[in-house]
N, C-alpha and C positions, 0 to 999 in steps of 0.2 A: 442708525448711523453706519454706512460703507466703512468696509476696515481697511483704511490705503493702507495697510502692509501685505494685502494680496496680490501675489506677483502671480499670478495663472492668468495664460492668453496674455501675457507682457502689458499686462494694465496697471501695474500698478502708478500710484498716481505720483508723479516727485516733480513736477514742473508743471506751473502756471502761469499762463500771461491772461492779462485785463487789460481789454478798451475801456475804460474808464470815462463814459460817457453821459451825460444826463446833466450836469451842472446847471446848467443854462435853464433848461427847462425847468430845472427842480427851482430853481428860483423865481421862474415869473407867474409859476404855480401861484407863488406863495407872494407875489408882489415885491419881490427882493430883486435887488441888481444881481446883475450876471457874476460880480466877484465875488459878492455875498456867495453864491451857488458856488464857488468856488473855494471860497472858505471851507464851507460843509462839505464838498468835496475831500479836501485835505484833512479834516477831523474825519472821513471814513476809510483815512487812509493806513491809520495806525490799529485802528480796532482788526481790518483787512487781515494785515499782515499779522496781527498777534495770533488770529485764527487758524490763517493753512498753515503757522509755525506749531501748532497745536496738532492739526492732525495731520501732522508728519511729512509734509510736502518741504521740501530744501529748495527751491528755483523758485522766485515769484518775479516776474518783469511785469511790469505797468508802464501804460502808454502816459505819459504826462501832459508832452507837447510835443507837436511835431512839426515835419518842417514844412509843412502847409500852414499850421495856425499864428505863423505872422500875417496872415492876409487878416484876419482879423483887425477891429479898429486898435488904435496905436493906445488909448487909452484901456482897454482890456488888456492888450500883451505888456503894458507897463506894470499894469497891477499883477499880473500872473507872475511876471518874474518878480516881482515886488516881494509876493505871497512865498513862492518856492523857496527864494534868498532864506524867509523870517523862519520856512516849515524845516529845511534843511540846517539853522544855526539854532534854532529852540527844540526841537523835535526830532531830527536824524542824530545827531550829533550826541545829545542827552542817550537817547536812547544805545549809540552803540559803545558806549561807555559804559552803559549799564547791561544790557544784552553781552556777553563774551562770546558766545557763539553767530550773532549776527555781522555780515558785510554788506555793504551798498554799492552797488557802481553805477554810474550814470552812464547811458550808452547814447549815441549820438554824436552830434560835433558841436564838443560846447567851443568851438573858438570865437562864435558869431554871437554867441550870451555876454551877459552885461558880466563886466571884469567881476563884477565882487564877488555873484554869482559862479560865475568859472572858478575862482580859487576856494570857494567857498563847499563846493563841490569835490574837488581834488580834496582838499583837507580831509572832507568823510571819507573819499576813495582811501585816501593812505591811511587814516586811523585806526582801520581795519580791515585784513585783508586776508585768505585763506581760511576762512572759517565757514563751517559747514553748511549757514544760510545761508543766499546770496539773494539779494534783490535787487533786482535790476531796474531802473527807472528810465525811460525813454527819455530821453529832454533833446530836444532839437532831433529829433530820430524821426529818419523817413529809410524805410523798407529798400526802393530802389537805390537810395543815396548810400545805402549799407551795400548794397551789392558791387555797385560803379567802385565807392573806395574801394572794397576788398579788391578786387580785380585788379585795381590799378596797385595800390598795396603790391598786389603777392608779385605782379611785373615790375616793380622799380625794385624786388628783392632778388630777380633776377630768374622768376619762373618763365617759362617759354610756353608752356603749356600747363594748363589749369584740371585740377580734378577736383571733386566735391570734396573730397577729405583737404584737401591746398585752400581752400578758398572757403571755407566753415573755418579753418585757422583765421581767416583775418577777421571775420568776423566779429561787429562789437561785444557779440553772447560768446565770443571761444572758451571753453572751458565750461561753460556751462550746455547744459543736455537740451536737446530743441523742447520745444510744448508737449508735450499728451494734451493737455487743453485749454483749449483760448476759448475766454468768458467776453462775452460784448456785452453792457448793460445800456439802457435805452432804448432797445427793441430796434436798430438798425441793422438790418441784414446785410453789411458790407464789413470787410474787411481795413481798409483807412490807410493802407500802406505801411504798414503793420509786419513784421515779422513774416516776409513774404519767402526769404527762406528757409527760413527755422520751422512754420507752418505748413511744410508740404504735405504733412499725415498727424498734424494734430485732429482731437475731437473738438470742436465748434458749439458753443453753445448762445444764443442769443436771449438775453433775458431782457421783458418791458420795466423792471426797476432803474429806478435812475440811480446812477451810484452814491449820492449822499446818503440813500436809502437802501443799500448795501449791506446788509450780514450774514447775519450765519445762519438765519432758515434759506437765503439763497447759497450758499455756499453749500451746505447741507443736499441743497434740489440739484446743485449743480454735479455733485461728487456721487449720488445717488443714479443720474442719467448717466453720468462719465460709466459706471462701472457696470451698467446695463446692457450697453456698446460692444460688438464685436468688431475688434481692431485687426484688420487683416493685412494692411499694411500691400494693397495690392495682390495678396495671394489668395491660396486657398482656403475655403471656409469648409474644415473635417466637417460640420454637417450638411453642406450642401455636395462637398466632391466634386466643385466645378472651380475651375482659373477663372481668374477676374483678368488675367492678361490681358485682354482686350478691351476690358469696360475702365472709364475713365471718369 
């Protein structure tokens, strides 16, 4: 097992995000509806989290839903928010009552989620706040729609001009540290509009598990490649002695 309390070459590992991918399939695998997959999705959702709480990682963001997956049929997105409503009042809620070091915040724009859902939501935000996990849940979260707000955000506060440290403040992740590394399960080599700028220099790793199928020998594969990785972050690599300046 990688020892993430290795800070040499700035790898050590303290922030993860997850596409959280595969449901669907994982279910017609198996001859189950797409919710069903969904369900199992959210029971691999808590084992997840109890793991990189275990080997020492404090950032965990997962992508839940985003603002493309309303184009989906109306009877799947009624059962998703259906599902999230039941996973966040039996299951987040339980748990950060019981957890005193864990917080949740839901990042996105919940104003367009079903009411019950939205307050349902805030009530986890405020029950716990400032504590040294944080996990971050995508819900209604699309990458460029995080950008546009911030922007527009930091100008109606009356910036004139924007710089990367102004505009990471509006950010729905502020306060929290960008990725070292983003897991995709499902074996799809794309991105999803996903934390497009918290991920400018994370490490990438794409695995064929489908997330219900999700644990700790891949987490284990995952954090074993992360620390095998030379992060250079666009600079010099002491053993080659050449600038990446120009390589993109």
């Amino acid at each position: 097992m990688s020892n993430l309390n290795n800070d040499s070459m700035g790898k050590r590992l303290d922030s993860v995000a997850i596409i959280m991918d595969g449901n669907g399939r994982w279910a017609k695998m198996r001859g189950l509806s797409r919710s069903e997959g969904h369900k199992a999705g959210a029971k691999a959702v808590a084992e997840v989290l109890k793991l990189f709480r275990e080997y020492g990682v404090h950032h965990l963001t997962l992508y839940a839903f985003s603002t493309e997956n309303w184009k989906r049929p109306k009877e799947e997105v009624d059962a998703l928010m259906e599902l999230i409503y039941m996973y966040v009042e039996n299951v987040v809620i339980k748990t950060l009552i019981k957890e005193k070091d864990l917080c949740v915040r839901f990042i996105g724009d919940k104003s367009v989620l079903p009411e019950k859902l939205r307050e349902k939501c805030i009530e986890a935000e405020e029950m716990a706040k400032d504590r040294p996990f944080v996990c971050n849940v995508g819900l209604n979260y699309g990458g460029r729609d995080e950008i546009v707000r911030a922007a527009n955000r930091a100008f109606s506060d009356g910036h004139r001009e924007l710089s990367e440290k102004i505009l990471s403040g509006y950010m729905y992740t502020a306060g929290s540290p960008d990725p070292d590394l983003v897991i995709r399960t499902g074996g799809d080599f794309r991105i999803s509009n996903f934390l497009l700028w918290q991920s400018a220099y994370s490490e990438f790793i794409i695995l064929d598990t489908l997330w219900p199928d999700f644990g700790r020998s891949d987490i284990d594969k995952c954090i074993k490649e992360y620390y095998s990785r030379n992060r250079r972050f666009g600079g010099l690599d002491p053993e080659d002695g050449e600038s990446e300046a120009n390589i993109t």
